[in-house]
C-alpha positions as a Markdown table, in Angstrom:
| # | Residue | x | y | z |
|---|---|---|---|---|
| 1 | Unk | 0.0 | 0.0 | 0.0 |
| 2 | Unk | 1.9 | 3.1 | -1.2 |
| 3 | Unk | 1.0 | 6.9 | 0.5 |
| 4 | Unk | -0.8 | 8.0 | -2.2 |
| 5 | Unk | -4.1 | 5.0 | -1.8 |
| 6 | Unk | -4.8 | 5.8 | 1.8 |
| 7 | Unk | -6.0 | 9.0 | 1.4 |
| 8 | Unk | -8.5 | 10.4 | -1.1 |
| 9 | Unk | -7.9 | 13.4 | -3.4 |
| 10 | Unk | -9.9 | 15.2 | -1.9 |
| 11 | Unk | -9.8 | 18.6 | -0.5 |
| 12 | Unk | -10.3 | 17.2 | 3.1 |
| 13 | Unk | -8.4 | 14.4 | 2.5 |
| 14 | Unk | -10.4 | 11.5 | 4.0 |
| 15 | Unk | -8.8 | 8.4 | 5.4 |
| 16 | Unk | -9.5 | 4.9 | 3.2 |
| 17 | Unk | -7.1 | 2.5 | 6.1 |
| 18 | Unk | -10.4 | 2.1 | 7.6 |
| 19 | Unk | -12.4 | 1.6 | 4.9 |
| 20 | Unk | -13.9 | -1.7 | 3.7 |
| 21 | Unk | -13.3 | -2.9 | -0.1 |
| 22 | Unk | -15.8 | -5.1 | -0.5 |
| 23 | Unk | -19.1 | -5.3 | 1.2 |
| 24 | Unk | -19.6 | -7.5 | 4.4 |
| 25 | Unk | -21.4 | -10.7 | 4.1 |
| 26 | Unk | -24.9 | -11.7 | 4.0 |
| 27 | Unk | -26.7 | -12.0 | 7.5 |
| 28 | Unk | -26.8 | -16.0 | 8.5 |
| 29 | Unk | -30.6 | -16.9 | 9.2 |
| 30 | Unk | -31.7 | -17.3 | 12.7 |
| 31 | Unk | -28.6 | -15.1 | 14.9 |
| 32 | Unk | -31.1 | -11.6 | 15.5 |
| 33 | Unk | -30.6 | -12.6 | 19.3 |
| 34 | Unk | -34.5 | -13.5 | 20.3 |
| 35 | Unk | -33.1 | -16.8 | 21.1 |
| 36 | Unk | -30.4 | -16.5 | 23.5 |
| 37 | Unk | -32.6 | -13.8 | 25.7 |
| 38 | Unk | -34.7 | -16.7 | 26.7 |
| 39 | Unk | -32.3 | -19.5 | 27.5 |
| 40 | Unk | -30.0 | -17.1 | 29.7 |
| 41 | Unk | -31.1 | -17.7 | 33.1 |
| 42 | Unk | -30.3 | -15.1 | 36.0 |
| 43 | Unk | -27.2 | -16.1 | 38.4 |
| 44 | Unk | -28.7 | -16.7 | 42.1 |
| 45 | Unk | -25.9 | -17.6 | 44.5 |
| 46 | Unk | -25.9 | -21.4 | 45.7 |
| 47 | Unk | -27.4 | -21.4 | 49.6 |
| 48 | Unk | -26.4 | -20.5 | 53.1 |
| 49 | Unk | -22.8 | -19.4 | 53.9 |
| 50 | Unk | -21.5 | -22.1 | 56.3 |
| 51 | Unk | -21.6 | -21.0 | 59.9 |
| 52 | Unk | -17.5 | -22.3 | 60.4 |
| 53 | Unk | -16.4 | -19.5 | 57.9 |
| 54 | Unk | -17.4 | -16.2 | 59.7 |
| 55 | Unk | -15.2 | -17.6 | 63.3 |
| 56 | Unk | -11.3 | -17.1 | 63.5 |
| 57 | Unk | -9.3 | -18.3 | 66.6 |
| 58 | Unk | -6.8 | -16.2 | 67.4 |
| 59 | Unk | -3.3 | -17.8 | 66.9 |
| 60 | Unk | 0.2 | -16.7 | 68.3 |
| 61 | Unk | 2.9 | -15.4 | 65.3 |
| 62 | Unk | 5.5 | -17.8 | 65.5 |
| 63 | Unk | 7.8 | -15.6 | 64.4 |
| 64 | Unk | 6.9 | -12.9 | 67.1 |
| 65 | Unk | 8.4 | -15.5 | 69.5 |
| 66 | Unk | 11.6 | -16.4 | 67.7 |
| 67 | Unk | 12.6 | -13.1 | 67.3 |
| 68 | Unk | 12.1 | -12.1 | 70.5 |
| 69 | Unk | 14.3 | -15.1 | 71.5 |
| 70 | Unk | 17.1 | -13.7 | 68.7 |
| 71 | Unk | 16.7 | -10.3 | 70.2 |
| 72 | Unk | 17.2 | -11.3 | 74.0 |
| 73 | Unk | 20.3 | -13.9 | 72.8 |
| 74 | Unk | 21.9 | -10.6 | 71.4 |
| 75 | Unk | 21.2 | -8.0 | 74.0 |
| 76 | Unk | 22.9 | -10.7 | 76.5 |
| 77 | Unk | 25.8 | -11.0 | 74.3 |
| 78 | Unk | 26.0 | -7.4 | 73.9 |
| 79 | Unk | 27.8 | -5.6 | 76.1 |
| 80 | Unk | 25.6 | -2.7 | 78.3 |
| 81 | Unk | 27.0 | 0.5 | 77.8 |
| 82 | Unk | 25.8 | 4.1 | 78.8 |
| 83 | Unk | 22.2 | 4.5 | 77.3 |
| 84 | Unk | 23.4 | 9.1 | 77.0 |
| 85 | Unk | 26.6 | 9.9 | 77.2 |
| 86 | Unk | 26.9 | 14.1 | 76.5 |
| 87 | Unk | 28.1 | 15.7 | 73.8 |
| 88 | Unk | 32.0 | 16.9 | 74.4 |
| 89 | Unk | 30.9 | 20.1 | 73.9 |
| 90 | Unk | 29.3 | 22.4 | 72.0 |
| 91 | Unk | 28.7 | 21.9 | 68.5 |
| 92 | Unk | 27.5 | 25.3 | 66.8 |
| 93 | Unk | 29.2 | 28.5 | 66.8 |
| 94 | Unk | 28.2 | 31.6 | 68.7 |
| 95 | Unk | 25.9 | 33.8 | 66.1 |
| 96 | Unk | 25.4 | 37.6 | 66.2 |
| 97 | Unk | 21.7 | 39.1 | 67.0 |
| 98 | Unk | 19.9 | 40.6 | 63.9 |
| 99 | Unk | 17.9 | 43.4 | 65.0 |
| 100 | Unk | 14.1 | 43.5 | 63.8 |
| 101 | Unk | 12.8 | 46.8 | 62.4 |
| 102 | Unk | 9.7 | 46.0 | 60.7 |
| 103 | Unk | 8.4 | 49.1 | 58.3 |
């Protein structure tokens, strides 16, 4: 397909990509739709909700516990220092006052 055959020489220059060639086929008897309206039946959902489903027992993380166990193993292994020590001093220099003189 060359530039020139997809558009028309018109002064609006209509597309033809989208245009069909040759016309569409005959209609096959009997597929308007009537039919399938009546054999579709309406979804209705399949009883009762089992009474088991809506209860949960609560249950421990098993993890929770072993890393607890890890954590305790390391803070025992871990020497205990000084939870604050203070700074050795101070860490900003002294600044000079900027007088406010609003207008």
């Amino acid at each position: 397909m060359c530039i020139r055959d997809s558009f028309d020489e018109t002064a609006h220059g209509v597309s033809k990509v989208y245009s069909l060639d040759k016309p569409l086929p005959a209609k096959r008897p009997g597929t308007d739709g009537s039919a399938d309206k009546h054999t579709l039946k309406a979804w209705v959902p399949g009883g009762r909700m089992a009474v088991d489903l809506g209860k949960y027992e609560y249950q421990e993380d098993p993890y929770e516990a072993k890393e607890k166990r890890l954590r305790e193993e390391r803070l025992k292994q871990k020497p205990i220092a000084a939870s604050w020590k203070p700074i050795g001093g101070p860490k900003s220099l002294p600044t000079k006052a900027i007088k406010f003189t609003p207008k």
